[in-house]
GUMINU-672193 format. One line per 4 residues: their letters; for each residue x, y, z of C-alpha. Coordinates in steps of 0.001 Angstrom, whole numbers, padded with zeros to 6 digits, always signed. Example, Ala and Ser with C-alpha at 12.3 -4.5 7.8 and 13.67 -1.06 7.14 Angstrom:
% GUMINU-672193
as = +012300/-004500/+007800 | +013670/-001060/+007140
% end
This chain:
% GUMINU-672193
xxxx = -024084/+115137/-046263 | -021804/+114655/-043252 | -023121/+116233/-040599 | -020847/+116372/-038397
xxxx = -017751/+117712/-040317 | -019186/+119243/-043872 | -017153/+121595/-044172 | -013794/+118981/-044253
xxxx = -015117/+115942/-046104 | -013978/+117004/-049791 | -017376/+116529/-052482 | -017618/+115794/-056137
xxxx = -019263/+118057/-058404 | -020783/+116162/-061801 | -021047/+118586/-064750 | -023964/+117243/-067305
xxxx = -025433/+120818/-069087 | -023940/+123161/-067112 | -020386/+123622/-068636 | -019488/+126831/-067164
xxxx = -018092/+128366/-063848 | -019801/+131643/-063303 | -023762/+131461/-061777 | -023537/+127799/-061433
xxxx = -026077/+126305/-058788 | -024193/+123299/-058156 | -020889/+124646/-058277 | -022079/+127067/-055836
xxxx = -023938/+124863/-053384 | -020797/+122546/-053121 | -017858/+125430/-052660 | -020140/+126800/-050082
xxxx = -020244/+123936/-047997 | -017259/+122222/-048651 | -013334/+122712/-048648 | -012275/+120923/-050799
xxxx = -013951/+120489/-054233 | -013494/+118116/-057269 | -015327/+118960/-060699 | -015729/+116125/-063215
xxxx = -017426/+115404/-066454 | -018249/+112184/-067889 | -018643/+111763/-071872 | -021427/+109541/-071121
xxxx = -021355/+106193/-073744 | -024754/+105387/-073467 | -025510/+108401/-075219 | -022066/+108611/-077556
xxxx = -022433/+104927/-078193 | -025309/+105900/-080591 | -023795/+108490/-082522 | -021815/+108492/-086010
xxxx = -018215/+108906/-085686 | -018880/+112541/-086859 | -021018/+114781/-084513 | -020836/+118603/-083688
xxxx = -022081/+118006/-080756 | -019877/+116094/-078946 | -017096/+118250/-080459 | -018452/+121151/-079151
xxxx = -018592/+119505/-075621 | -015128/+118399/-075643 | -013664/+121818/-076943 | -016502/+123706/-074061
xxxx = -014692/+121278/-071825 | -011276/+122110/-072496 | -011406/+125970/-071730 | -013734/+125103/-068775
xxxx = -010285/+122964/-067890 | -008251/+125427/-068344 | -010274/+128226/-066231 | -010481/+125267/-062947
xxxx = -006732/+125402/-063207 | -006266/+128995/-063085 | -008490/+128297/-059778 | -006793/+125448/-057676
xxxx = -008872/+122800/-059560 | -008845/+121154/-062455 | -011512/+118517/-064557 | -011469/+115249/-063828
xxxx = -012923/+113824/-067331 | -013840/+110207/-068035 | -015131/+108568/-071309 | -017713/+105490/-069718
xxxx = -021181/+104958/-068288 | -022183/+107451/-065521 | -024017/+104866/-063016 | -020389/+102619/-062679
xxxx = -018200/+105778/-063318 | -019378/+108537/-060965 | -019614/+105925/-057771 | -016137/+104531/-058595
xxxx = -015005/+108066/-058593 | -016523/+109123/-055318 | -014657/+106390/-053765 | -011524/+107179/-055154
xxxx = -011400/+110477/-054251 | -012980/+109937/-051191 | -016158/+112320/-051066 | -018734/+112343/-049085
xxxx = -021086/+113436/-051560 | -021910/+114224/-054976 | -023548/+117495/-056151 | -025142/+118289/-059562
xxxx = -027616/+120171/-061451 | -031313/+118647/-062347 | -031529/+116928/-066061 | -035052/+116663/-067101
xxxx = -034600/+114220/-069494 | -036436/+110451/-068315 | -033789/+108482/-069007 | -031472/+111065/-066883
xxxx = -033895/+111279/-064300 | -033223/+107060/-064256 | -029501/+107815/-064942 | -029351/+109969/-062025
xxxx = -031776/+107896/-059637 | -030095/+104856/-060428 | -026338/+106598/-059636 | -028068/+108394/-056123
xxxx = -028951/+104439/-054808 | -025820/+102846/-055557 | -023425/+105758/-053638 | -026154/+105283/-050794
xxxx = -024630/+102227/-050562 | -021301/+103429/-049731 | -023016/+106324/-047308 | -022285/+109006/-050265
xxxx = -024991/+111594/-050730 | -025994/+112486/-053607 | -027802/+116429/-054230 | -029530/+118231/-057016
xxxx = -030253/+121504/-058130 | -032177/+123878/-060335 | -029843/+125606/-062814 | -031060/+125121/-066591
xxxx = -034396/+126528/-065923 | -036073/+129744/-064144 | -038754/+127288/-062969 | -039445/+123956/-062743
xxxx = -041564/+120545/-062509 | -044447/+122026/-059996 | -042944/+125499/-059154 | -045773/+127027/-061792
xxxx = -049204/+125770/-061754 | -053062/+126583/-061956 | -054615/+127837/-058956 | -055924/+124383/-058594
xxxx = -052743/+123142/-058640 | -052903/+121612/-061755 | -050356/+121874/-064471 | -050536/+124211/-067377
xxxx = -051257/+122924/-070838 | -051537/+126307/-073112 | -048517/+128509/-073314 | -050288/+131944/-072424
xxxx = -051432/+131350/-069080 | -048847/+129524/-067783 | -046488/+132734/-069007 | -049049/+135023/-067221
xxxx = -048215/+132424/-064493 | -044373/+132734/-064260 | -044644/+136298/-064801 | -046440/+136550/-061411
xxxx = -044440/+134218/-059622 | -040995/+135918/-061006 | -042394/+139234/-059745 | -039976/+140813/-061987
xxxx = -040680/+144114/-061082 | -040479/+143791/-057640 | -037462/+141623/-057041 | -034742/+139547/-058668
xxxx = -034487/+136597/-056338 | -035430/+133773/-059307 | -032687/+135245/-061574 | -030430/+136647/-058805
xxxx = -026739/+134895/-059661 | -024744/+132585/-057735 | -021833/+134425/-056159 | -019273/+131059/-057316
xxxx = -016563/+133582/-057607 | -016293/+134124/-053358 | -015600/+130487/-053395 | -013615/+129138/-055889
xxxx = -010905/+129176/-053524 | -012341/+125528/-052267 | -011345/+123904/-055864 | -009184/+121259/-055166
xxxx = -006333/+119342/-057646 | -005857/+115900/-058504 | -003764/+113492/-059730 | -007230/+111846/-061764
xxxx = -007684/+114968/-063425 | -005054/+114072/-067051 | -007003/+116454/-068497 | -009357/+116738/-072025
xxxx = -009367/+113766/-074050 | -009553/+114188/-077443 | -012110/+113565/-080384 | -009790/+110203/-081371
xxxx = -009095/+109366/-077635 | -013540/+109084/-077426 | -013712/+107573/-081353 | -014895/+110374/-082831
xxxx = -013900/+112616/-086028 | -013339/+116388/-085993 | -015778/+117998/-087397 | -016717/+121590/-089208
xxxx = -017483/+123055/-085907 | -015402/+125914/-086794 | -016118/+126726/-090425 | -019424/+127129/-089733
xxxx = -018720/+130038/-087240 | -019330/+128163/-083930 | -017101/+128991/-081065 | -017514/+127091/-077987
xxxx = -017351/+126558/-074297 | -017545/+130194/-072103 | -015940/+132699/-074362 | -018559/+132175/-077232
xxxx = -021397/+132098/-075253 | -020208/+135337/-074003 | -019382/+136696/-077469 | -023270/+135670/-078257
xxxx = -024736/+137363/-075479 | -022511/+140480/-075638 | -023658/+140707/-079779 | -027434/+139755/-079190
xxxx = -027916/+142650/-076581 | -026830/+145161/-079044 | -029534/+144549/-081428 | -032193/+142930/-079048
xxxx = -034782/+145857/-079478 | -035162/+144748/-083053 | -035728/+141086/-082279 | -039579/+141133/-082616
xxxx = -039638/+142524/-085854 | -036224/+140661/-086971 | -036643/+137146/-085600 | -039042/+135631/-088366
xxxx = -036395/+136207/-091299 | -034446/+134065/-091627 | -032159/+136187/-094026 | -031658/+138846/-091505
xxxx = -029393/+138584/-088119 | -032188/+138726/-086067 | -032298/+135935/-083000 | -030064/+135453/-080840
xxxx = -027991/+132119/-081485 | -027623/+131655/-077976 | -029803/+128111/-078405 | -026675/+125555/-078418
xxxx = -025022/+127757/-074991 | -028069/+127297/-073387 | -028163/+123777/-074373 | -025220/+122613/-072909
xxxx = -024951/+125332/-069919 | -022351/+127723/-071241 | -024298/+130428/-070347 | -026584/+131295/-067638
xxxx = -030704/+131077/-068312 | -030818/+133459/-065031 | -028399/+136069/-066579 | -030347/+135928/-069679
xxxx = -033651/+136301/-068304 | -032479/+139151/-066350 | -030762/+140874/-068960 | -033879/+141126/-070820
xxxx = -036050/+141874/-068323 | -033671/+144800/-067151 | -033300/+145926/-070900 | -036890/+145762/-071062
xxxx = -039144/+146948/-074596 | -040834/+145021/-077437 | -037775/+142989/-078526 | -036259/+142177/-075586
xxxx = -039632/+141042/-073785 | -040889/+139610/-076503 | -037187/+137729/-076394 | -038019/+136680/-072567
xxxx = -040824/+135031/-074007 | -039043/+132413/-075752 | -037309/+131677/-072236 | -040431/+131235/-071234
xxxx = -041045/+128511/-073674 | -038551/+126650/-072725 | -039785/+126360/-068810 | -042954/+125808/-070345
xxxx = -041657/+122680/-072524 | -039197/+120954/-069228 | -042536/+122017/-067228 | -044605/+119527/-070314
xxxx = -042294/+116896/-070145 | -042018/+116201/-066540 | -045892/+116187/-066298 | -046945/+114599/-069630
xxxx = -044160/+111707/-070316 | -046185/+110115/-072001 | -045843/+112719/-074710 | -042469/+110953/-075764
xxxx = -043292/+108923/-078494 | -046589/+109537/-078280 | -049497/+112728/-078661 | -049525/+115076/-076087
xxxx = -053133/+114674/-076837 | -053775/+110844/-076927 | -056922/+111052/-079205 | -054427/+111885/-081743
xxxx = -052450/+109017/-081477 | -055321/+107859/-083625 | -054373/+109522/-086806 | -053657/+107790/-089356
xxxx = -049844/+108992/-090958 | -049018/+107890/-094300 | -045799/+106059/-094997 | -043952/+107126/-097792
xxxx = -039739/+107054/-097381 | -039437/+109073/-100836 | -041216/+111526/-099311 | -039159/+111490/-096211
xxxx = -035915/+110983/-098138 | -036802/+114098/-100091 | -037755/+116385/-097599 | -034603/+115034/-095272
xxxx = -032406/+116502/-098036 | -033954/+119529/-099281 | -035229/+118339/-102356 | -039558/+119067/-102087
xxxx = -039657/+121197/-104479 | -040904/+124040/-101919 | -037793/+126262/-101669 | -038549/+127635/-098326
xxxx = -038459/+124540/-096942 | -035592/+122691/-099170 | -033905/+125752/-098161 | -034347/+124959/-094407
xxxx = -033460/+121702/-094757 | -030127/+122345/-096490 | -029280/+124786/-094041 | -029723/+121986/-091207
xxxx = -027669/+119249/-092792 | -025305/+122142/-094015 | -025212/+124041/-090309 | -026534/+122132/-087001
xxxx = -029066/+124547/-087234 | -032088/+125679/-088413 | -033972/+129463/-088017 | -037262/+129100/-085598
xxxx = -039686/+130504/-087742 | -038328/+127552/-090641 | -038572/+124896/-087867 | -042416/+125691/-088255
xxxx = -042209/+125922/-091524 | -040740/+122726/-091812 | -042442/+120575/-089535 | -045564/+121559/-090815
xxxx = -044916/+120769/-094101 | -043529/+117129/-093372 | -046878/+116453/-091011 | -049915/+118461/-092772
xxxx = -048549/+118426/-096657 | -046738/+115125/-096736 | -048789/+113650/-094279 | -046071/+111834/-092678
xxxx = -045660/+110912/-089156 | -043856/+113563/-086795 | -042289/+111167/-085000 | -039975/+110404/-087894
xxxx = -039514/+114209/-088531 | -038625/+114918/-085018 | -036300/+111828/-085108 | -034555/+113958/-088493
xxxx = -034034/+117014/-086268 | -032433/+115269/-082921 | -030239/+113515/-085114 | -028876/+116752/-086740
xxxx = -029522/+119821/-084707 | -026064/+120987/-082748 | -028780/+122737/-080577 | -031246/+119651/-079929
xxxx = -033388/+119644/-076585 | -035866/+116779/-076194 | -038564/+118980/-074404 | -038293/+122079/-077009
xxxx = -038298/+119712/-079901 | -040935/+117420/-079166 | -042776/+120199/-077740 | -042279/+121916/-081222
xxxx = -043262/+119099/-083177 | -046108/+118331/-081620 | -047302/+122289/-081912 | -046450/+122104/-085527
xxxx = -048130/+119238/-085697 | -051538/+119729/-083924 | -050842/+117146/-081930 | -049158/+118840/-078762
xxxx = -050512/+121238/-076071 | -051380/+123796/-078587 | -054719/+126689/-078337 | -054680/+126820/-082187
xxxx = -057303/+124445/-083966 | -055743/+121524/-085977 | -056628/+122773/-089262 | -054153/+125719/-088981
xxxx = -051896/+124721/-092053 | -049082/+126606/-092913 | -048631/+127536/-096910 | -045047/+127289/-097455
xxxx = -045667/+129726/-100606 | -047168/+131985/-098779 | -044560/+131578/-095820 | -042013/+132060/-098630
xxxx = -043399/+135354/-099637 | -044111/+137050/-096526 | -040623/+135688/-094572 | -037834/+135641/-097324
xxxx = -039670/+138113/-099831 | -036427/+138766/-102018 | -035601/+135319/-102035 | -032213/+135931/-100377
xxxx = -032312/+132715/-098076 | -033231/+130511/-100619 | -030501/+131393/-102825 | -028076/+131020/-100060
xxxx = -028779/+127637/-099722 | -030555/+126324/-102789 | -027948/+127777/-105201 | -029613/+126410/-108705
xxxx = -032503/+128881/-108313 | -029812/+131555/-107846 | -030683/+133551/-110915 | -034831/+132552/-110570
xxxx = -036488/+136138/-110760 | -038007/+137682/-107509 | -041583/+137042/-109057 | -041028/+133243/-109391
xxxx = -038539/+132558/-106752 | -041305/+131269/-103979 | -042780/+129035/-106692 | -040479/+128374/-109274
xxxx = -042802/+125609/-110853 | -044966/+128322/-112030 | -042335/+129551/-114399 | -042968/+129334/-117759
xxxx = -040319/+127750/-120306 | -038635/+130504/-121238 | -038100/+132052/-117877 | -036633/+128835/-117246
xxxx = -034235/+128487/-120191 | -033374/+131931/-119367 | -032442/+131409/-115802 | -030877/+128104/-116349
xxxx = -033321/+125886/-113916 | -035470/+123676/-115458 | -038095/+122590/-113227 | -038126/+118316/-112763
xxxx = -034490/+118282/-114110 | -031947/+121049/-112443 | -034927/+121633/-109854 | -037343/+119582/-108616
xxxx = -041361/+120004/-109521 | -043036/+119927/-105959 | -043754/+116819/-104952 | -047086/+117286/-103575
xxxx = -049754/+120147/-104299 | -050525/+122233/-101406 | -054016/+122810/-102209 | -054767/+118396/-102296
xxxx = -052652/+118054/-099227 | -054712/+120548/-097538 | -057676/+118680/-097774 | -055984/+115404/-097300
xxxx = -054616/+116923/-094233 | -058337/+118159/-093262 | -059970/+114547/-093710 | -057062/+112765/-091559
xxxx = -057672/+115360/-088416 | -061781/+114856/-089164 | -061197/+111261/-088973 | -059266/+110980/-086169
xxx = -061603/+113673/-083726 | -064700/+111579/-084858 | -063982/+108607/-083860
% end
């Protein structure tokens, strides 16, 4: 920064995944310190360049983006949005407008920690600073480690770990909010700010964003927070069925930074009990995965544990194919694979499910599975989905034994017991009894005339046996440790 007159040099704030005004570390930093402020976000084409005409995503960026517009307006300000590649765009918009530096918030990501060292050297070139902060996590990279200063590779003491350092009960200072509010008065206009373009303007398609109940930008991240927190004390027991309204569906918000992980975190911890502690947990998970990633890169693309980058996948696209469109022959699972290619997204407990099934009864490779689930999920993270892949996978930083293998029969029974998610969204076993609903193979002819399924024909027989792939499953892992 300029030294000698910060407070008058105007600075450029560069939104990336924290599309919102309130407790915004960035935001914050840069109203405090400067004047006179300019907020921009760049649809970024070396990510949009990859994607099919028709993504949720992006449209629930660009509509996130246009209240966020509207709100800098109502302020002074306004968003200055361009549709290009970040390391030519941001330092040809510094020197149009002037600034003396840049401010934004940390992306974990390795290509956006190359993204953003790569934009930091070429604005040093014009004398522009360029500043980062902490805002999409509680903690981060080394802030929580061993006492030997290594990091954490099991979830449970690394939580006993943050819990210590967040001294919850003592103090609020690692959740405490950014006052942005006493400062918004520093949000400048401009003439480069023309405002949202629109899906067509970046070659994209509307998509069914809306008729699938998703609202975005502030207002429905609010809307999700304000309707978690009245039934948060029944998450615990609530949050494995996936026919009951029992999580939160606050993932995609806290994906792209329409909410605040600080207000949420203190929320539940202030609410306190089972469900909403047991809800802070899952915040905890997500530190825990950035905190993987930025130690163990080297778990993109490959094991987190690289002895198991010996096993020995089997390659079968049918198999893939099949389980990509909800056709196994498992209902659980067809059913939570319909409900991602039908929704953006996918209950927790079935992302298990799921993954397990593709890696430990198809056998395939769970690099191809999580490749299925960034493609499709509105709320996709790299860190929380390879991270969950890996788990489900025995491959990742996990304290269960590889031969845990989920039964998606038995998953079926004890999770959806009436069947009522699998009818939802695999509507031909819609009149299957209760009794033969989890396994509707095991029907016998009559049943099925009756019901109008017949298995192989209106339904498909399962494509693998659970008990064989079991011990398939078994001999891969024993091969691969004893080598």
């Amino acid at each position: 920064m300029n030294s000698q007159h910060p407070d008058t040099q105007p600075a450029l704030v560069w939104l990336r995944r924290d599309l919102r005004l309130d407790d915004q570390a960035a935001l914050y930093h840069t109203l405090k310190q400067h004047s006179r402020v300019y907020v921009t976000f760049i649809f970024d084409r070396d990510i949009l360049d990859q994607l099919p005409r028709q993504d949720r995503r992006v449209e629930f960026i660009r509509e996130s983006l246009v209240e966020l517009d509207h709100r800098l307006r109502e302020h002074g300000g306004a968003l200055i949005v361009r549709h290009g590649w970040p390391r030519e765009t941001i330092p040809a918009l510094a020197k149009a407008l002037g600034v003396s530096d840049v401010y934004c918030n940390r992306d974990y990501e390795p290509n956006a920690v190359l993204r953003d060292r790569d934009v930091a050297q070429t604005l040093s070139i014009d004398q522009i600073g360029f500043h980062s902060y902490k805002d999409q996590t509680i903690f981060e990279q080394d802030e929580v480690l061993t006492q030997m200063g290594k990091p954490f590779t099991v979830f449970t003491p690394y939580k006993n770990a943050w819990y210590k350092k967040a001294g919850l009960s003592d103090t609020d200072f690692f959740v405490r909010p950014y006052p942005v509010t006493r400062y918004l008065q520093h949000l400048a206009p401009t003439a480069l700010a023309t405002g949202v373009p629109t899906l067509a303007d970046l070659g994209f398609e509307t998509t069914d964003l809306q008729k699938i109940g998703i609202m975005p930008g502030i207002t429905g991240g609010r809307e999700r927070i304000e309707d978690f927190f009245t039934r948060i004390q029944n998450y615990k027991v609530a949050r494995d069925f996936p026919a009951i309204k029992g999580v939160s569906y606050l993932s995609v918000h806290l994906r792209f930074g329409t909410i605040s992980i600080r207000e949420l975190a203190a929320r539940a911890w202030r609410e306190g009990g089972e469900g909403a502690l047991g809800w802070l947990n899952e915040l905890i998970w997500r530190d825990f995965y950035f905190a993987i990633l930025h130690h163990f890169p080297h778990a993109i693309g490959h094991a987190f544990k690289p002895a198991f980058d010996a096993i020995a996948w089997d390659d079968n696209p049918d198999w893939h194919q099949a389980w990509c469109e909800g056709r196994t022959g498992y209902p659980l699972v067809d059913a939570a694979q319909r409900q991602l290619a039908q929704t953006g997204w996918m209950h927790n407990r079935l992302r298990m499910v799921s993954a397990s099934f593709y890696t430990k009864d198809l056998g395939l490779d769970w690099r191809q599975g999580e490749a299925w689930f960034a493609k499709l999920l509105l709320d996709f993270d790299l860190s929380a989905n390879n991270g969950g892949w890996q788990w489900s996978s025995s491959t990742g930083c996990d304290a269960q034994p590889w031969f845990r293998i989920f039964n998606p029969v038995t998953q079926s029974e004890r999770f959806d017991p009436k069947g009522k998610f699998i009818r939802r969204y695999v509507p031909e076993l819609a009149h299957v009894p209760d009794k033969y609903i989890h396994a509707p193979w095991t029907m016998p002819a009559e049943t099925q005339a009756n019901c109008g399924v017949l298995i192989g024909r209106d339904y498909p027989a399962p494509i693998v046996d659970h008990g064989e792939a079991r011990q398939r499953t078994l001999a891969r892992f024993k091969a691969a440790t004893s080598e």
